[in-house]
SELO-858607 format. One record per residue: x, y, z of N, C-alpha, C, CB in turn; residue in one letter. Coordinates in steps of 0.1 Angstrom, whole numbers, padded with zeros to 4 digits, always signed. Glycine has a CB too. Example, Ala and Ser with C-alpha at 12.3 -4.5 7.8 and 13.67 -1.06 7.14 Angstrom:
<recs>
+0132-0057+0078+0123-0045+0078+0132-0033+0078+0113-0045+0090A+0128-0022+0071+0137-0011+0071+0129+0000+0079+0141-0006+0057S
</recs>
This chain:
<recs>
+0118+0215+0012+0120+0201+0008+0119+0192+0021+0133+0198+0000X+0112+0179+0021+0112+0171+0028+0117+0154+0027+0101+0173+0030X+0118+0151+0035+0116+0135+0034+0108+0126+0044+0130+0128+0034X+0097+0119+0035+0088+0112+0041+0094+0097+0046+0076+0111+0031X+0096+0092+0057+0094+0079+0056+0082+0071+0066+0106+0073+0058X+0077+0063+0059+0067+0056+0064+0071+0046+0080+0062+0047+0049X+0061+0049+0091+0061+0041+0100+0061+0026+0099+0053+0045+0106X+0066+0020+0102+0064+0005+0104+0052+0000+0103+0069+0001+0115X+0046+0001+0111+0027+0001+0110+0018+0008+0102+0020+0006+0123X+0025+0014+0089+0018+0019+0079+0025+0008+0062+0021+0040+0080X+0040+0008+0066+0042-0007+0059+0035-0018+0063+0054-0012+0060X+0037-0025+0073+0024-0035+0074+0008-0036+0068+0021-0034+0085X+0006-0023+0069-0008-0019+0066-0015-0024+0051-0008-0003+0065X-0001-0015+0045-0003-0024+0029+0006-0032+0027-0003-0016+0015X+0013-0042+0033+0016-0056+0032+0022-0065+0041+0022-0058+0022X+0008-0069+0048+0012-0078+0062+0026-0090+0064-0003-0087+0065X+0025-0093+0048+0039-0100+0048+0050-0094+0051+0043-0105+0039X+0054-0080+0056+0067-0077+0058+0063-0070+0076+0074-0066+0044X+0057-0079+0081+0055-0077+0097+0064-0080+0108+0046-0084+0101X+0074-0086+0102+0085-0088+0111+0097-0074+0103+0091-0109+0110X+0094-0068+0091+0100-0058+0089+0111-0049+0096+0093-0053+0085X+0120-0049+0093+0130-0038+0105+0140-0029+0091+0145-0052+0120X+0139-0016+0102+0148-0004+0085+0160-0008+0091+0146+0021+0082X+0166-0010+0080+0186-0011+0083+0192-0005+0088+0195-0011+0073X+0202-0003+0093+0209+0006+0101+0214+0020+0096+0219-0001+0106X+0210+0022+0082+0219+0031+0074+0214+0026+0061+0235+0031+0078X+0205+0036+0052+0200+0035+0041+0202+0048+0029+0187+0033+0044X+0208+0043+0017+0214+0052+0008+0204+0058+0001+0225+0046+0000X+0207+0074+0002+0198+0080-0005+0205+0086-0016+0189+0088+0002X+0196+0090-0028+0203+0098-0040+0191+0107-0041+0208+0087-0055X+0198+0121-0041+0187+0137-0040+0184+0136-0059+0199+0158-0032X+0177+0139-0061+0175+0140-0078+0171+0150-0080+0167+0131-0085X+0177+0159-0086+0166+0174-0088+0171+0179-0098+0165+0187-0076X+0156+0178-0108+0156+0179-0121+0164+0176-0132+0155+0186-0122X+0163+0166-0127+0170+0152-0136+0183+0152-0132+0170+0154-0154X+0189+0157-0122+0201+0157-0120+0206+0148-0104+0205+0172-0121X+0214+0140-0104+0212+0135-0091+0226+0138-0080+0210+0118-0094X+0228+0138-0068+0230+0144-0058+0248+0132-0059+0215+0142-0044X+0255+0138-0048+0269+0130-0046+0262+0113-0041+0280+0139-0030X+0271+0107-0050+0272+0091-0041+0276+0093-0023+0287+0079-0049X+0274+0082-0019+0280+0084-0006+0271+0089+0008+0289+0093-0008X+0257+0095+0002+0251+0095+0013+0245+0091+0019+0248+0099+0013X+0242+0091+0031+0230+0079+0039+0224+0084+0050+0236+0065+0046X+0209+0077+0057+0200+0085+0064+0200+0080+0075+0186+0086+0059X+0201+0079+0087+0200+0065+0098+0184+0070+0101+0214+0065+0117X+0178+0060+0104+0162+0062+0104+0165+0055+0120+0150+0054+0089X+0157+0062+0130+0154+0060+0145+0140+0052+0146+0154+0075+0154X+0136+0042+0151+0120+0041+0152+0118+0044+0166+0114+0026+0148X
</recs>
């Protein structure tokens, strides 16, 4: 299993309006697998 997140310059790409875009400091994810979803409470810090 993976997790993709898109570069900054690949958001821009398909929509130049979010060019001043910045990822938050800490973004909540929920795992879902097969139909079932993961503990609240988690989060990813994304580094650019």
């Amino acid at each position: 299993m993976g997790v993709y997140v898109p570069t900054l310059a690949q958001i821009v790409a398909t929509n130049p309006d979010l060019s001043t875009f910045q990822y938050p400091p800490k973004v909540g994810v929920v795992l879902t697998i097969a139909g079932r979803s993961g503990q609240n409470g988690l989060a990813i810090s994304i580094a650019q």
